[in-house]
Residue, then its C-alpha position, 0 to 999 in steps of 0.5 A: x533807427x539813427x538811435x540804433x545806427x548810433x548805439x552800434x558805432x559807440x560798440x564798435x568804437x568801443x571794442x576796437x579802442x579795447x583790442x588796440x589797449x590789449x596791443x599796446x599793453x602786450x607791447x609794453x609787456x617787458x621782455x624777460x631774459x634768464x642767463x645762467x652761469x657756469x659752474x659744473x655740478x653746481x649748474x644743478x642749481x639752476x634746475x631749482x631756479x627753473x623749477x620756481x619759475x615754471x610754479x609761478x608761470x614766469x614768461x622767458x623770452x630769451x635764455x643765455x648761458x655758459x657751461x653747465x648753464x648753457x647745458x640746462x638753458x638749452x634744454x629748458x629752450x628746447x621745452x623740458x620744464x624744470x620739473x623734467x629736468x630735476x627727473x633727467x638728471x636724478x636718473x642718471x649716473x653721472x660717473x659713466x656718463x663723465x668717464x666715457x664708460x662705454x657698455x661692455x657689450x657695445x665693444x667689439x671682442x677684440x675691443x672688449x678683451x683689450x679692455x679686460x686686460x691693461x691696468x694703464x694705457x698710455x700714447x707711445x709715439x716717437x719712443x716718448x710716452x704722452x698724456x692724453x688730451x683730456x680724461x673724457x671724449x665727451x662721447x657719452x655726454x653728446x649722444x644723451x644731449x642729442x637725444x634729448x635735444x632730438x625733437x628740436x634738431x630741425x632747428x638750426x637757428x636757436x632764436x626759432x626753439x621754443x624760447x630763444x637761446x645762446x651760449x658761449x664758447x672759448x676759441x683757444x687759439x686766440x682766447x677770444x669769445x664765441x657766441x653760438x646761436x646756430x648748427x647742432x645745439x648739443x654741439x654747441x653746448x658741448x664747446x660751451x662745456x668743454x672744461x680743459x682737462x676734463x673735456x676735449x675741445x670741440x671744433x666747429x666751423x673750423x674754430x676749436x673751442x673750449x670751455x665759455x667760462x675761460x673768457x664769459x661765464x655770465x653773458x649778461x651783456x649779450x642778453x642785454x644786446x638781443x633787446x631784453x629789458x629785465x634779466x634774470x641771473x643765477x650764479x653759481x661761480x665760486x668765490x675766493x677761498x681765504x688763507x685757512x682754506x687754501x690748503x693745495x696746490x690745486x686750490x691755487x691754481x683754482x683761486x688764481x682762475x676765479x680771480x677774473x671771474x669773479x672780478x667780472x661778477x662785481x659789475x655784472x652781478x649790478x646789472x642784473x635786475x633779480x639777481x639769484x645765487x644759490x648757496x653752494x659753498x660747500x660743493x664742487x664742480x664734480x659734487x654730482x652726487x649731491x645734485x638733489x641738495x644743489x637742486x634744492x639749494x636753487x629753489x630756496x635762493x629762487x622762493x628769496x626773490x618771490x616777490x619781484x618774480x611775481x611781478x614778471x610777465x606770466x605765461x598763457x598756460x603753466x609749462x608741462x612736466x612731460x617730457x616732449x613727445x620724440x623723446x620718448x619714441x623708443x625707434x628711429x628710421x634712418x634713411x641715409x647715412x653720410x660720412x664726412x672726415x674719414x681718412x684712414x677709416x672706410x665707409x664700410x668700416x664704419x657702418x659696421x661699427x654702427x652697425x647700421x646699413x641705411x633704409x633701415x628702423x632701429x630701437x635708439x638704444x640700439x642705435x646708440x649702441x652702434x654708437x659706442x662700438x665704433x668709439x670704443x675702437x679709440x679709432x677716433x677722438x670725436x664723432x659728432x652726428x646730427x639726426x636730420x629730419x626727413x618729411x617723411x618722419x625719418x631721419x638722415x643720419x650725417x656725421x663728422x668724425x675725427x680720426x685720432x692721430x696717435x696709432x702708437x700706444x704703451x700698456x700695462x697690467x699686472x697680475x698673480x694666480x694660482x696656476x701661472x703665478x706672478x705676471x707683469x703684463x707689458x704691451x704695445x699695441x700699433x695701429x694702422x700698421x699695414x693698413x688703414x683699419x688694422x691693429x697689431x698688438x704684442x703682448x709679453x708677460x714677464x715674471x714666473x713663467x714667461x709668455x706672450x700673445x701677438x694678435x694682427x687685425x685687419x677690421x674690415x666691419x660688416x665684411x670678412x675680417x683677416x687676423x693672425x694669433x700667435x701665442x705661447x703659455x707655460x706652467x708647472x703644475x701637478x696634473x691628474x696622471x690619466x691626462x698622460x698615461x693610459x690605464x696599463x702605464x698608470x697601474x705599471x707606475x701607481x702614480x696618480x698625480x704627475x708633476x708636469x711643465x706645460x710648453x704650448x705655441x698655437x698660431x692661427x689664420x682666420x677670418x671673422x665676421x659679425x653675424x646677425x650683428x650680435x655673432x662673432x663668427x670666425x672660421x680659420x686654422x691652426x698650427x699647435x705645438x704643445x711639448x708636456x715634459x715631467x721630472x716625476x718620472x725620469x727617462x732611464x736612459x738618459x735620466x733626464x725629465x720625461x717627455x709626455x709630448x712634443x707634437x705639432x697638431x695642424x687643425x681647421x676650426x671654427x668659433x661661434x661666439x656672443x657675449x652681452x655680459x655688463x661685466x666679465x667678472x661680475x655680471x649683473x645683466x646679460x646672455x654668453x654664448x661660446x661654441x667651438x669646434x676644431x678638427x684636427x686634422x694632422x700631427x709630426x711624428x712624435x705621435x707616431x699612431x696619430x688619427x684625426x679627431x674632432x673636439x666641440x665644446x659649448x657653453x651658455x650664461x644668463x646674468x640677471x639681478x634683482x636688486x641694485x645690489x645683488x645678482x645671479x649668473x647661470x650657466x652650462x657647457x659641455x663638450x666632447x671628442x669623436x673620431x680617434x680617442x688615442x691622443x689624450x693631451x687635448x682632452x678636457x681636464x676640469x679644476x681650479x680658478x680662472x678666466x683665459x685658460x688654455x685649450x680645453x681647460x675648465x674651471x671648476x670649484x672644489x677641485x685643484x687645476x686639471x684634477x678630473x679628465x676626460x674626453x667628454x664633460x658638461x657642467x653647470x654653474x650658479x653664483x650669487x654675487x651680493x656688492x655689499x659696499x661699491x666694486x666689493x663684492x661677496x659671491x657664493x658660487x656653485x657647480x656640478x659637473x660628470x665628466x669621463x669618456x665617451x660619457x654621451x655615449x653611454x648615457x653619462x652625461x644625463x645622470x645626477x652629477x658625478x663631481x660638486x663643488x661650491x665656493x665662497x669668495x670676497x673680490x674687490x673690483x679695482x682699476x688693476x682688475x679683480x682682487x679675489x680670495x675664495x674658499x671652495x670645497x668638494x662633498x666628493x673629495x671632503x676636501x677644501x681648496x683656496x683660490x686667489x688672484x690679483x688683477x685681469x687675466x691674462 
């Protein structure tokens, strides 16, 4: 018995001093830090070291980084593995993301022809034109941070993510560094990443920050300081260029800011204990179209330091390429929202431009998608937001938004067709006039035919909005002499063509609002004055030009419209909805035996692709008259190019402008658009239409097409707008006709 009693404490003894050895070692296991430079697109590279990391089961206990590499040290700290990373950024378009460019379909019509029309936007206040803050908001770069980072945004201690982490930023008030190690983290590492000129600055905690790498582009000391004893470095800085390579202006005033950096890499690169730079000479910090080879550059400046990687403390289990759970749930529910900041701009305003209510579950895409309505209306410089977790498994919506303080701006385009000839498209656009959420716009368009275009909002989101129109166009052209004279005036004549010069003034009161949050529904009326003079055929007794018309028609009207077109003139994906009905209702008395009639029109799009390059787009329309037919001049003419035209002008390919005419018409429409080289594209386009009066009526509308036309075009899709020629021709007329424009319509 005392033999067993013995045998039994030896064991015990035994496996006590065993587990208090695996203490110890576990204890004496070196802490293993990683900080990571900044360097713009070069910062790819890290993703190649990270990658080697996670092959070998490399344990990292603490992550620092500056700029680009506080962007991909945040996101390896929240859990995505190297291996995920390289997918994340492999898919993404880093053009759209940098630029701000915000989907077309998330702007509001009035944002959405805005963007349609200008060349160059400039801020106008005090009569002195000023430039902008920076080229990007950052807008597209944190919503995709925060979504990524959504799964950790109950986080607010970085040291409690996965692996700890800090970044840092630049106070560009006092040149002084910040360490950020607590809040939002995609906040965080935007401040961090902040370049001047390229990123606005970013304020938290009342401190307006910029870019880390201004004062600390490798927080090497930092890292030392939070108790690690073996530090893993990548750099990704520049070094200095010598004489042969100093060719611009641009390159010295790059050299003269890595002077310090670069400097500080002499001593810092020492105390790194397994020091990685990666081989990016030959790169830019916007070379973010060569990211698999500075991926790939990574991992080979990784594979030269195997060995004294393989040393390092390793990993229980190998880190997952799966992306985390959250990430990939399409839908969030969103139980209360709170807005914090605004000043000029309601509540209400707001959430109609999110488009969100509260209580309420949304797809993310669609929740981003209120996202880029509300910063499309340039309303406002930043909108920051954070998802707060409820325990429930919903989220508080809490923003901070920052109005923007320029209300005042100068625009410019420029632009040549075949109907109203060369234009030069001047605007000021003023902004929280009257009121804090309305705009008033004025445009003039100087050159061969004069015009203008004044429009005053008061945006008012979920609920009715209130605008003003006011608009004047005019244009020579030859006209189809059925949309002037009547059948006895045109036999009396023999004139089939009428050489005709167009004045017409519409003004209008509205009101608008968003319907099933997609529909712009608009109810409102309408003041009209439409003059149509000829020298064709001259007044005897005067001899002075003819006067077709000059009537002031008073109307009701009401829009219906849906557009989620990728692109006005080149869509790729989409559906297009517009329906229109005035009712007119009055007019002076030039048009002595006038009557009250009615016009609706309808037309619908589809655009879908099937490939990256190539695309087709379907669409029908048709309208029609009822009630009195007498008054022809606001009839429905079809012919020509173009995109803005006028009362019930139609395009239609084959055919010179306003060549077919009647009350009553439906068309259909295919095009083929293939972008051999990007924004050049080839577009083969067809339509066919029957238009005549009262064609619903006799049964017209339902028969194989009366009218056929197809075209051929190449366009250049450049910042000025559109630049197209096309050949078109007409099996009815056996005839052909060119078209050609240069920039956006307007």
């Amino acid at each position: 018995m005392r033999t067993k009693i013995l045998i039994l404490t030896l064991l015990l003894f035994a496996l006590f001093s065993t587990k208090a050895q695996n203490n110890l070692e576990a204890t004496q296991k070196p802490k293993v830090g990683l900080v990571l430079s900044g360097g713009g697109a070069k910062g790819l590279a890290h993703i190649g070291v990270l990658k080697v990391l996670d092959s070998l089961g490399v344990k990292i206990d603490y992550v620092a980084g500056t700029s680009m590499g506080a962007i991909v040290g945040a996101l390896y700290a929240s859990g995505y593995s190297g291996e995920a990373l390289d997918s994340i950024f492999n898919n993404l378009d880093f053009t759209k993301i940098i630029n701000d460019d915000l989907p077309r379909a998330s702007k509001a019509f009035y944002e959405r022809h805005n963007a349609e029309r200008y060349a160059l936007t400039l801020p106008f206040d005090n009569f002195k034109l000023k430039l902008p803050s920076a080229l990007s908001r950052g807008q597209n770069t944190y919503n995709l941070l925060s979504k990524l980072m959504l799964h950790v945004s109950n986080v607010q201690q970085f040291k409690n993510l996965p692996i700890p982490f800090f970044c840092i930023a630049t106070n560009v008030e006092t040149g002084t560094q910040v360490l950020l190690d607590e809040g939002n983290l995609a906040q965080a590492v935007m401040a961090s990443g902040a370049l001047p000129t390229l990123f606005q600055p970013v304020t938290i905690n009342g401190q307006v920050l910029i870019d880390g790498g201004v004062v600390n582009n490798y927080p090497i000391n930092e890292l030392r300081n939070k108790g690690m004893d073996v530090i893993i470095g990548v750099d990704v800085q520049d070094g200095l260029l010598n004489i042969k390579e100093l060719t611009s202006a641009p390159d010295v005033l790059i050299q003269i800011n890595n002077f310090r950096t670069i400097n500080d890499m002499k001593v810092k690169a020492k105390k790194t204990d397994i020091y990685i730079k990666p081989d990016i000479k030959n790169f830019n910090v916007v070379s973010f179209d060569e990211g698999n080879k500075i991926i790939a550059n990574g991992e080979k400046a990784a594979l030269k330091n195997l060995e004294s990687l393989q040393e390092l403390p390793k990993l229980n289990i190998l880190k997952s390429s799966v992306l985390p759970n959250k990430i990939r749930n399409d839908s969030i529910t969103i139980r209360g929202i709170k807005v914090e900041g605004n000043e000029k701009y309601s509540r209400s305003y707001i959430l109609g431009k999110l488009k969100l209510k509260g209580g309420e579950k949304v797809s993310y895409s669609n929740f981003i998608r209120g996202l880029n309505s509300l910063i499309a209306t340039n309303n406002f410089d930043s909108f920051y937001y954070d998802l707060e977790p409820t325990e429930d498994g919903a989220y508080n919506l809490v923003t901070q938004v920052k109005e923007t303080q320029t209300t005042t701006f100068l625009k410019l385009g420029v632009h040549y067709d075949d109907l109203y000839k060369s234009g030069l498209l001047v605007n000021l656009t003023k902004k929280r006039l009257l009121f804090g959420n309305d705009i008033a716009s004025l445009d003039v368009v100087f050159g061969d035919n004069v015009r203008y275009n004044f429009n005053y909002l008061i945006d008012k989101g979920f609920y009715w909005s209130i605008g003003l129109r006011s608009r004047y166009n005019a244009f020579k052209k030859d006209v189809n002499a059925e949309l002037l004279l009547d059948d006895s005036q045109i036999s009396s004549t023999g004139l089939n063509k009428i050489n005709a010069a167009l004045h017409d003034q519409t003004n209008q009161f509205y009101v608008q609002t968003l319907f099933r949050k997609d529909f712009a529904l608009s109810l409102g009326a309408e003041h009209k004055r439409l003059k149509v003079t000829s020298e064709t055929i001259v007044n005897r007794s005067s001899e002075e030009e003819f006067v077709f018309e000059s009537t002031d028609y008073f109307s009701a009207f009401g829009n219906l419209r849906l557009d989620t077109y990728d692109n006005k003139y080149f869509p790729k994906k989409g559906v297009y909805f517009d329906s229109d009905l005035h009712m007119y209702l009055f007019a002076s008395h030039f048009n002595e035996d006038f009557e009250s009639f009615s016009i609706a029109r309808a037309e619908a799009g589809y655009a879908f692709s099937v490939s990256p390059k190539l695309s087709f787009n379907l669409q029908t329309g048709g309208g029609l008259k009822f009630g009195d037919k007498s008054t022809t001049t606001l009839d429905f003419a079809l012919g020509g190019y173009g995109n803005n035209l006028i009362n019930n002008f139609i395009p239609f390919y084959g055919y010179d402008f306003f060549s077919l005419t009647g009350n009553s018409y439906v068309k259909a429409y295919f095009s083929m658009d293939y972008e051999v080289f990007k924004k050049h594209h080839i577009t083969l386009e067809g339509n066919w239409a029957n238009i005549d009066d009262d064609i619903f009526e006799t049964g017209e509308w339902f028969t194989l097409p009366n009218y056929r036309g197809y075209a051929l075009g190449y366009a250049v899709d450049s910042f000025i707008g559109p630049i197209q020629i096309k050949y078109s021709y007409s099996p009815e007329e056996k005839n052909s006709v060119w078209y050609f424009n240069v920039g956006f319509w307007f």
